[in-house]
DRENSETOR-170430 format. One record per residue (C-alpha): residue in three letters; x, y, z. Coordinates in steps of 0.001 Angstrom, whole numbers, plus 500000, padded with zeros to 6 digits. Layout:
<logus>
ALAXYZ/...
</logus>
This chain:
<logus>
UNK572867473656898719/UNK575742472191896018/UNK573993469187894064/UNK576984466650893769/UNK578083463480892513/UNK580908461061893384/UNK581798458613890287/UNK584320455819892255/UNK582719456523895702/UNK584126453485896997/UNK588061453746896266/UNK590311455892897866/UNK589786458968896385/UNK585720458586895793/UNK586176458094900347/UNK588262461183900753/UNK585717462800898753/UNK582953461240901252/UNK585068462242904244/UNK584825465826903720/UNK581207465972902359/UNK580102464235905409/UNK581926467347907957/UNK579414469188905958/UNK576516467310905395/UNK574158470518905196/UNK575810471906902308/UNK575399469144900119/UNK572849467308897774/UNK573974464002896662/UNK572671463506893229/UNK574821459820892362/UNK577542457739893755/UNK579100454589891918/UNK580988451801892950/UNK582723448694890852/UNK582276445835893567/UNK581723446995897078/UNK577993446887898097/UNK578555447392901378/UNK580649450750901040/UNK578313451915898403/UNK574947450890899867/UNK575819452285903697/UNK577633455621902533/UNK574294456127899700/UNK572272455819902818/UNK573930458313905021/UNK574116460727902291/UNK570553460590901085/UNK571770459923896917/UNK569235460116894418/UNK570815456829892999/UNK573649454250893759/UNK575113452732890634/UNK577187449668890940/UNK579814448677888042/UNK579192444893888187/UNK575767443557887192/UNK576220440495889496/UNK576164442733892489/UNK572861444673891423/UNK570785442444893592/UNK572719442477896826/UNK572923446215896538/UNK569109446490895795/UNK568763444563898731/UNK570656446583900647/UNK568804449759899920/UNK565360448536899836/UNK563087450694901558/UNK565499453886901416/UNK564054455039897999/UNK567408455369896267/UNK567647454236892852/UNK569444451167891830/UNK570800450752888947/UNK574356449006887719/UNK576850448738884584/UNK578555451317882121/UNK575673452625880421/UNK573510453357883670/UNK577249454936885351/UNK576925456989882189/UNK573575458301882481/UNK574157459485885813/UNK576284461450884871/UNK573962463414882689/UNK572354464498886168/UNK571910467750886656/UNK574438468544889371/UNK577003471746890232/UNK580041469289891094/UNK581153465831889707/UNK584300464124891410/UNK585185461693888635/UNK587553459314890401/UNK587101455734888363/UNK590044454019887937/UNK591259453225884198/UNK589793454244881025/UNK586218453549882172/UNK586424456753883664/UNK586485458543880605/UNK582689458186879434/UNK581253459679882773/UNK583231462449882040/UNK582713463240878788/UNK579271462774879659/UNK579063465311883025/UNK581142468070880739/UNK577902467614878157/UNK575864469467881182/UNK578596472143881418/UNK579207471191885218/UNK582698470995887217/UNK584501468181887052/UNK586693467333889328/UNK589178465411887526/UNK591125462326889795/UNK590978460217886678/UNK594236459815885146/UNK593430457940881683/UNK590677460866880609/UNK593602463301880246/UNK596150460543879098/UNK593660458895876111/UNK591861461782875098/UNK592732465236876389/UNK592551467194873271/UNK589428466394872570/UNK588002466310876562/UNK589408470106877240/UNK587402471025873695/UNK584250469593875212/UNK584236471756878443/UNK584801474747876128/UNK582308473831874065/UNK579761473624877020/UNK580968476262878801/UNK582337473460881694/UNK585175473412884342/UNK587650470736884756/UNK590041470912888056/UNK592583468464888702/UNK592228466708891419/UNK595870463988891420/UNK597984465694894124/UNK600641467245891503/UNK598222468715889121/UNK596227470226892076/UNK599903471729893154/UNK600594472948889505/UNK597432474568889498/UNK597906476527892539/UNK600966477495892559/UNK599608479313888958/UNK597157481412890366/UNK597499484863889514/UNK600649484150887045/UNK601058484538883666/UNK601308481210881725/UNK604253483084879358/UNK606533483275881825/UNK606476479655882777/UNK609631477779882070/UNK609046474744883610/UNK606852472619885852/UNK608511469561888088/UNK606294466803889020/UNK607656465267892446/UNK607189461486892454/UNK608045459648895958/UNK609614456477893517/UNK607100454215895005/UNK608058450461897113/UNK611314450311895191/UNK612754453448895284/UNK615767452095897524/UNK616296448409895731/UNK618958447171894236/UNK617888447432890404/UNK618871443593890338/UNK616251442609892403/UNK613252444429890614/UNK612874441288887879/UNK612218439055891453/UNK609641441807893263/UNK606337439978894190/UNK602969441589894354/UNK602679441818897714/UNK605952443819897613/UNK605271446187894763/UNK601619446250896728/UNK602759448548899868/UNK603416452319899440/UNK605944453532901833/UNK603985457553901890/UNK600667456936901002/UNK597268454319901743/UNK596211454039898176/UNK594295450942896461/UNK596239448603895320/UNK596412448603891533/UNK597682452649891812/UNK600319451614894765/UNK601867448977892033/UNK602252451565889689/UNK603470454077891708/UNK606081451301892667/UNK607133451119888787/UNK606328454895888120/UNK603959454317885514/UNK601642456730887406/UNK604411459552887001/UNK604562458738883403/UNK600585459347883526/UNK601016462376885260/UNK603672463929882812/UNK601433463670879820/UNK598518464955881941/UNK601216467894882510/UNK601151468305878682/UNK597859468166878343/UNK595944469997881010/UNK598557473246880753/UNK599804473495877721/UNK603021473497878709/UNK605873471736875946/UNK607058467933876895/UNK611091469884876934/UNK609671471908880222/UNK608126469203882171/UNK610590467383885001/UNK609831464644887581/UNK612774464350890170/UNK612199461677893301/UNK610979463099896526/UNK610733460556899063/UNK609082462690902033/UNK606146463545899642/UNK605599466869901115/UNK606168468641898097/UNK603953468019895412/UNK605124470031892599/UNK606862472997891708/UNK606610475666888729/UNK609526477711887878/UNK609522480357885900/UNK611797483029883740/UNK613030485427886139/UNK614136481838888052/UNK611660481362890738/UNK610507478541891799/UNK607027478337893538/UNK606535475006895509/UNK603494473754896717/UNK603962472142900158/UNK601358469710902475/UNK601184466410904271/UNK600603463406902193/UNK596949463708902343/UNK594506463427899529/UNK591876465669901202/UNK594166468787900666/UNK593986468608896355/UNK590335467248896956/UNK589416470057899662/UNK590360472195897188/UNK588572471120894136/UNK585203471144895927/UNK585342474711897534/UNK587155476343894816/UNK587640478828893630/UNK587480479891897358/UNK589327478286900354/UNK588195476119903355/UNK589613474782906285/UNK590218471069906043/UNK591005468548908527/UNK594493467654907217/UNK597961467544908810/UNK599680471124909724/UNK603350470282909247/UNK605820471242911362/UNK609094471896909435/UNK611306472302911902/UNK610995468143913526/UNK610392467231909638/UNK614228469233909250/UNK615075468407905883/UNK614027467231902377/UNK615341465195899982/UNK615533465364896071/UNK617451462973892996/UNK617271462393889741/UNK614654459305888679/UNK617076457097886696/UNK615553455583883635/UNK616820451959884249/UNK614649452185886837/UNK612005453503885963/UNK611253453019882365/UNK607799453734882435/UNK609527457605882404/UNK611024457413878759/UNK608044455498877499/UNK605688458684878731/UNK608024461067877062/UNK607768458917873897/UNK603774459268873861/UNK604477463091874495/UNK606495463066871195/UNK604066461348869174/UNK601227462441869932/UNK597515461845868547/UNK596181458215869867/UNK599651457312871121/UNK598157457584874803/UNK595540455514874619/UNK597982453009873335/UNK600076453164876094/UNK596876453894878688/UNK595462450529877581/UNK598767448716877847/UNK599506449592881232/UNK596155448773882527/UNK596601445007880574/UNK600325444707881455/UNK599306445539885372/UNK596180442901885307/UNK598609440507883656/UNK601055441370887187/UNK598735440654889572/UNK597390437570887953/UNK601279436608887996/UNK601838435751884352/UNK604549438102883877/UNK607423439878886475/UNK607691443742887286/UNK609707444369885054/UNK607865442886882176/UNK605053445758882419/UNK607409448411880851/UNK608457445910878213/UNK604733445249877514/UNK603759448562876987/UNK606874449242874572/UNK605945446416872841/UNK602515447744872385/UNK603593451097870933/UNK606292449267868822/UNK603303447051867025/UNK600905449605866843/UNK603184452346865326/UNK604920449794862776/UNK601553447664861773/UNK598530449623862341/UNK599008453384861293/UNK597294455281863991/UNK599355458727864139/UNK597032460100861624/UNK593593459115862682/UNK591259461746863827/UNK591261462124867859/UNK587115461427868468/UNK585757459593871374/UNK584715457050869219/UNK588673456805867552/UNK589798456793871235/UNK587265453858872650/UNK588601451723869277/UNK592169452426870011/UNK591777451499873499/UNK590168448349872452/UNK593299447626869854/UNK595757448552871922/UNK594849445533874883/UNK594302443294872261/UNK597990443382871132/UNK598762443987874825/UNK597443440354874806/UNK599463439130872688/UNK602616440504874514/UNK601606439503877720/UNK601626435707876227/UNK604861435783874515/UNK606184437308877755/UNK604996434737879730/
</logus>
């Protein structure tokens, strides 16, 4: 029996992840599951799984979710530093799948037990991946990607020699906007940007699909997790989402990595690998689906593109820079003090101030250095977010 833990149980990925342990309930020993708000979720699927402990993120919830498992046993406990130490639980497989740079900690800490990770969490590749990829060496850990395209890169590489790789194309389905007249993006609500036409994500990863500044995520978690240079990585819109990525390589092949729009395939994979399992997702049928479609993402659209190929450049504590202003410039969104459009310019603002004022390029990448850039880098975030407004 696989001891396990699920870090974001309650979001979409962290329920996939749930899905599929509970069509195998036998196999499984659920060590932790955390949560940010939702006692309910957490509480009932900590229950049916039989965790060791439920952590939730907010303190103000700790009571209602002690409430809610009184009796059971389970372990209560709630903020960063108790999400922390559960990850130092002895366990065989972590899904880390908390949203934003709070995901990173967990992480760093599961990879100290020399465990697999699997990794959904965008910003722990983005902020720190140097210096993450050194710490599963160091302890003798796996990380597997878990995001659809990474899972797709990472498949379609099995068996190949990294030297012959020439390039690897992210596919991005270019999100609630990918058909708008680029004069109405300034004027695109929440609710708008808040409605995925491929996939039922949360909400804050559905608006940034919608302005790409997930694909900008994923090309610098391109660079990071292979290797591969920032002049071989491509992103071209795909709006059936059925192709996930492709790697091409020097005698000109292309291998594509084809599947439904379905989470459960890249997570499926993840937890069984390095074998495969049957998994209760979508068999397509290419002949009704009859064609697919491909263009070029156009960067007056989709700024968010040329801002991740400037981090690429750069380098060092650049992505945690631009990590942290997303995540302010997308709070600052949905709380409606600034328009769409003004995320991109928030985040280039960002860079701009930090590059010119504060001198960061040749700081030493720690965790520490990272968690201090982070904290710098929404502070001036801040500051653009209230000129913008």
């Amino acid at each position: 029996m696989r001891r396990i833990s699920v870090f974001g149980a309650t979001g979409s990925i962290g329920q996939n992840t749930i899905d599929l342990i509970r069509r195998d309930p036998d196999a499984y020993d659920v060590v932790a599951l955390t949560g940010g708000r939702n006692v309910a979720q957490l509480a009932n699927d900590a229950k049916d799984l039989r965790a060791d402990i439920a952590v939730i993120d907010d303190a103000s919830c700790l009571n209602d979710l002690r409430d809610a498992l009184a009796g059971t046993g389970i372990e209560v406990a709630c903020g960063a530093d108790a999400i922390a130490e559960a990850a130092t639980r002895p366990a065989d497989w972590i899904m880390s799948s908390i949203v934003g740079a709070a995901g990173l900690a967990p992480g760093w800490a599961a990879l100290e037990q020399g465990t697999t990770l699997a990794l959904a969490n965008k910003e722990s590749l983005v902020t720190a991946g140097p210096i993450l990829l050194e710490q599963a060496r160091t302890h003798g850990a796996t990380i597997l990607p878990v995001d659809s395209e990474h899972s797709a890169v990472f498949q379609a590489l099995v068996g190949e020699d990294m030297g012959a790789v020439e390039r690897v194309i992210i596919t991005a389905s270019g999100g609630a906007f990918r058909d708008w007249p680029l004069d109405k993006l300034a004027d695109a609500t929440i609710e708008q940007a808040s409605s995925h036409p491929n996939w039922d994500m949360g909400q804050r990863i559905t608006i940034d699909s919608a302005s790409m500044f997930n694909k900008g995520m994923e090309l610098i978690e391109t660079k990071e997790f292979f290797g591969v240079r920032p002049d071989q990585i491509e992103t071209i819109i795909h709006p059936e989402s059925l192709i996930h990525a492709l790697v091409g390589f020097n005698d000109g092949a292309l291998m594509a990595h084809v599947g439904p729009p379905d989470m459960r395939h890249a997570i499926g994979y993840a937890l069984h690998w390095p074998d495969r399992k049957a998994l209760p997702v979508e068999r397509l049928d290419l002949a009704q689906i009859g064609s697919l479609n491909f263009r070029a993402p156009k960067d007056a659209r989709y700024p968010a593109l040329a801002l991740a190929r400037r981090v690429m450049k750069e380098g060092g504590l650049t992505g945690a820079v631009f990590n942290a202003a997303k995540e302010c410039a997308l709070d600052g969104f949905i709380a409606g003090k600034i328009g769409f459009l003004d995320m991109a310019r928030v985040v280039e603002m960002t860079l701009d101030k930090i590059s010119a004022h504060d001198g960061l390029q040749n700081v030493q990448m720690t965790l520490d250095t990272v968690m201090e850039t982070d904290r710098l880098a929404r502070a001036r975030a801040d500051e653009a977010i209230a000129k913008l407004g």
